[in-house]
N, C-alpha and C positions, 0 to 999 in steps of 0.2 A: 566291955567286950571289944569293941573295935581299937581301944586305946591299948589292949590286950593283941593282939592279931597285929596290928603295924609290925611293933618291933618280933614278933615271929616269924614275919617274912623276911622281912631285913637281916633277923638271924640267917635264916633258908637260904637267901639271892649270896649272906657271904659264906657262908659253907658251899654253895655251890661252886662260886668264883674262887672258890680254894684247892675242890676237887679238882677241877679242871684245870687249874694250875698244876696242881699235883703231875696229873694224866699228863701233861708234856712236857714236866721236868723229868718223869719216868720216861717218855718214849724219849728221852735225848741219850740215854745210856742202855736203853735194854730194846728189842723187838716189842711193838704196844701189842701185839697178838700175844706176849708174855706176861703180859700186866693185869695181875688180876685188882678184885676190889680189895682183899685183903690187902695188898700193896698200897692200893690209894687211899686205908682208912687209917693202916699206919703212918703213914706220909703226911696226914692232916691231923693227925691225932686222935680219931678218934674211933668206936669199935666198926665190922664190916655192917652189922647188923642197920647202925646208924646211916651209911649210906644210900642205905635204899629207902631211909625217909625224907631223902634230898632228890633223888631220881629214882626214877622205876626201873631202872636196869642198869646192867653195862652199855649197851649199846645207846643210852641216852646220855650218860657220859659223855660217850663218845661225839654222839650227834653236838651236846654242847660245845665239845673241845673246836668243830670244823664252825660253828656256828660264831663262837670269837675269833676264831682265828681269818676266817673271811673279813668280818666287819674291820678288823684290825689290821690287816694285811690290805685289804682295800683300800682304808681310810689312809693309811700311808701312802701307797702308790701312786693318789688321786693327789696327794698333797702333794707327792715330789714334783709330779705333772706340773701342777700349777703355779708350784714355784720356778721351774723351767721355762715357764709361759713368755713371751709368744708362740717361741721356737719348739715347734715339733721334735724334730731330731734331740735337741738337747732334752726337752721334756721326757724321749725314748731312755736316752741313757741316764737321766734321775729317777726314773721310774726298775729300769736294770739293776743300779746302783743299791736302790732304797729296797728292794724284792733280795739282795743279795744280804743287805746289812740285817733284813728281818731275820733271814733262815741262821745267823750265824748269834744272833739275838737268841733264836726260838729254832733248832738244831731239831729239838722232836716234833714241828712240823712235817717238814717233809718223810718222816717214818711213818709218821702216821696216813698218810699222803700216797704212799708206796704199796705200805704194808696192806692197805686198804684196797689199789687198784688191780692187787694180786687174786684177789677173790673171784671165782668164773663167776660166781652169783652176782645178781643185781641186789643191793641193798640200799637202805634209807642213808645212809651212811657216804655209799659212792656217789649218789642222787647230789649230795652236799657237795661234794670234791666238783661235780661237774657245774654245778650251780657257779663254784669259784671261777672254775675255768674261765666259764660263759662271762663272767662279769669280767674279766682279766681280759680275754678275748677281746671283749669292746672297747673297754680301752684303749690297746694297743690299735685294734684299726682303726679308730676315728684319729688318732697320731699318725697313723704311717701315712692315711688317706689327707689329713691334715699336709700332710710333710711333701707328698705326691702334688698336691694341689698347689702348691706353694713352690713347684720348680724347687725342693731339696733334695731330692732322692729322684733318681733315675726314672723315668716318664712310665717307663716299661717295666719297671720291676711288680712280681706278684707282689699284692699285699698279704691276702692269704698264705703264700707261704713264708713272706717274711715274718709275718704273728707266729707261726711256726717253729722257725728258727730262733726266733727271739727267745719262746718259752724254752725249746729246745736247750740252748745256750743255758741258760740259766740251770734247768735239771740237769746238762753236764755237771757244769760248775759242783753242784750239791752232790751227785755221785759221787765225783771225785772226792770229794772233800770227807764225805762218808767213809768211802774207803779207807783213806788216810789217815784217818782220824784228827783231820786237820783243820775245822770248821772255819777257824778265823782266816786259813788261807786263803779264802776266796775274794777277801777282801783286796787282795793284793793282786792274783787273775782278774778278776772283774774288767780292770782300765782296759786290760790287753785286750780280752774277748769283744768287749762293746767297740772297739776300734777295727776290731776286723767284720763285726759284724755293720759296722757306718760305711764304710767302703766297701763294702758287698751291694749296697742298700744305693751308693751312690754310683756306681760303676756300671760304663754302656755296653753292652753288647759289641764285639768285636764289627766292625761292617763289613773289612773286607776279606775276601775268601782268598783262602792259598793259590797261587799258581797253581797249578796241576805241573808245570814243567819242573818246578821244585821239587816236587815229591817222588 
């Protein structure tokens, strides 16, 4: 019995890590609010029916899909950091860089990502998106606050809303690239954007005030 059960999970965990493969090879080509399960049981091969003895729903699909895709998205981020390490600043733009090569990796991320924070409703689903954030969030301020302490970045700049901007930058990036239909292009924006966003981060406030006589 239990020698029986093992490998029936181990079936289960890689049907599942299939679907959910599936689910964001599809949102990279269609809206995932268009994707039904018929879609993802063709896509793995097998009937709709079978599906829902891998998960209880659509929406647990889903929940897997944001579930990998943090752990995954995280685990890079945190690595490119720390291959940057000591340097904050540089750690920022590995961290930029590595967030840019994922989406362009994994294109139905951010649809999924989108399509999800359009909903007025609160779901288990957005709860996940903001989970990412939050962890994403930390990151980047124990960097910028890092990079601040360390006389790299401007004494005075927000850090709050440079985490802001940063994430900011990035979701341009991905619109654009959406639109365009041009994902790999970001790779090549990317250098430009983190350079203007490093001289933002280091630049002092003006001190001296216009003449009035000038004006």
């Amino acid at each position: 019995m239990p020698a029986t059960a093992k490998p029936l999970k181990q079936r289960t965990q890689v049907r599942q890590a299939s679907l959910v493969e599936a689910a964001l090879q599809l949102a990279a080509e269609r809206s995932p609010a268009n994707i039904t399960t018929t879609d993802l049981a063709n896509a793995v091969g097998i009937t709709q029916g079978a599906v829902f003895r891998h998960f209880a729903s659509k929406e647990a699909i889903w929940l897997a899909v944001m579930d990998g895709v943090t752990e995954q998205l995280m685990g890079q981020l945190q690595a490119a950091a720390q291959t940057a390490a000591p340097n904050p600043v540089r750690a920022l733009e590995a961290v930029f860089m590595a967030h840019v090569a994922f989406v362009v990796a994994y294109p139905g991320v951010p649809r999924v990502i989108f399509q999800e924070l359009q909903q007025p409703q609160d779901t288990a689903l957005k709860a996940r998106v903001r989970q990412l954030m939050q962890q994403y969030r930390t990151l980047l301020m124990h960097l910028l606050l890092q990079a601040q302490q360390e006389d790299l970045i401007a004494p005075q700049a927000d850090l709050t809303g440079a985490c802001m901007l940063f994430i900011g930058a990035v979701q341009g990036l991905v619109m654009q690239s959406l639109m365009s239909g041009d994902v790999a292009a970001m790779t090549q924006l990317a250098p430009g954007v983190f350079a203007l966003y490093r001289r933002g981060l280091c630049a002092s406030p003006a001190t001296a005030q216009p003449d009035a006589a000038t004006l």
